[in-house]
Every structure is written in C-alpha cells, then in structure tokens.
N, C-alpha and C positions, 0 to 999 in steps of 0.2 A: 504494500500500500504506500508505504513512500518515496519511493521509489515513482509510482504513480501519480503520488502528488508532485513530486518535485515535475518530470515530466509535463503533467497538468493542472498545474497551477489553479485554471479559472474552470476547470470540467467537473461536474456532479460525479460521484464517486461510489457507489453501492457496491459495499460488504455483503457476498451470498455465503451464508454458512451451509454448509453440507449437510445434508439431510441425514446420512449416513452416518457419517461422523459424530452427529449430537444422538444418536440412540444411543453411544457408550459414554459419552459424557456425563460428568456431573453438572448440577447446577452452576458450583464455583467456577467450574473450568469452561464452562459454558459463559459466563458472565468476563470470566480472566480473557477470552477469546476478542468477546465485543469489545473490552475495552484496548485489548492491545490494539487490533486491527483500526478501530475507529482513531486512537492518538497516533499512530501511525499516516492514518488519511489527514491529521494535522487539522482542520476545518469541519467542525461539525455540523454548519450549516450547510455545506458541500458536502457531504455524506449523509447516504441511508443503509439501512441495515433490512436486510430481503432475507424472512425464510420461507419461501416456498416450495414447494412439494413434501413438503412433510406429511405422513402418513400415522395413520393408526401407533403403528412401532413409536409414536415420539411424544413422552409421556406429556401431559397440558402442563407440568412445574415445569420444565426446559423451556416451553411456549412462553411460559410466564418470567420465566429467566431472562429471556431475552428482549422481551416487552420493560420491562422493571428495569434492567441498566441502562438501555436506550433513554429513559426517564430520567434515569438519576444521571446521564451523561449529559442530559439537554439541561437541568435542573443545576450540576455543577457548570455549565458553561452558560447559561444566563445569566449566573451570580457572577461572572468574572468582566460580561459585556456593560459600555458605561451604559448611562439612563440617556 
C-alpha cells in the first residue's frame, strides 16, 4: 500500500481483505490487518476498506471487526483534522 500511495498520491485506494484469509483469523489480527494496511495507504480519506465475497464460513465478529476499526480509524483521524 505505500508503495501505492507514494506512486498515487491523489488516486482513491481500497484495501480488499481476502475472504479466505479472514476465516483463520482472529479478531485482533483481523483489526492489526486494517490498521496496518490503511497507515500504510497514508490518507484515510483516500482509502476504503472492501470485504466482499464473504460467505457463510466468515463468522458476523470478523464482519464486525472490520466495520469497528474502520470506525475507530475514521474517529482517531477526525480528532487529528483542524475544525
């Protein structure tokens, strides 16, 4: 991802987490994920976070894992932009 920002500077950025992937995951490591990848992308209002195709196999706390830090990344980086 920074690599891709450095690259694209001014381009909209979505983080796709692997479907696959989060069926072995934990919560933390699932949440340690978005946050790496998202400061990575550097720009949080240029970055989304996509999990689609997620199936049956991927438990609703993962789902909600990933909804929840998305939050608390928008929630610590509103605190930091002036008024």
């Amino acid at each position: 991802m920074a690599k891709l920002r450095e690259k694209l500077p001014k381009t909209f950025l979505n983080i796709r987490l692997s479907p696959v992937e989060i069926i072995e995951q934990s919560t933390g490591q699932i949440a340690e994920t978005v946050r790496r990848l998202a400061a990575e992308a550097g720009d949080p209002q240029m970055t989304g976070v996509c999990c689609i195709n997620m199936d049956e196999k991927v438990a609703d706390d993962k789902i909600t894992a990933i909804f929840k830090t998305v939050e608390d990344i928008r929630k610590e980086y509103s605190g930091l932009m002036e008024p």
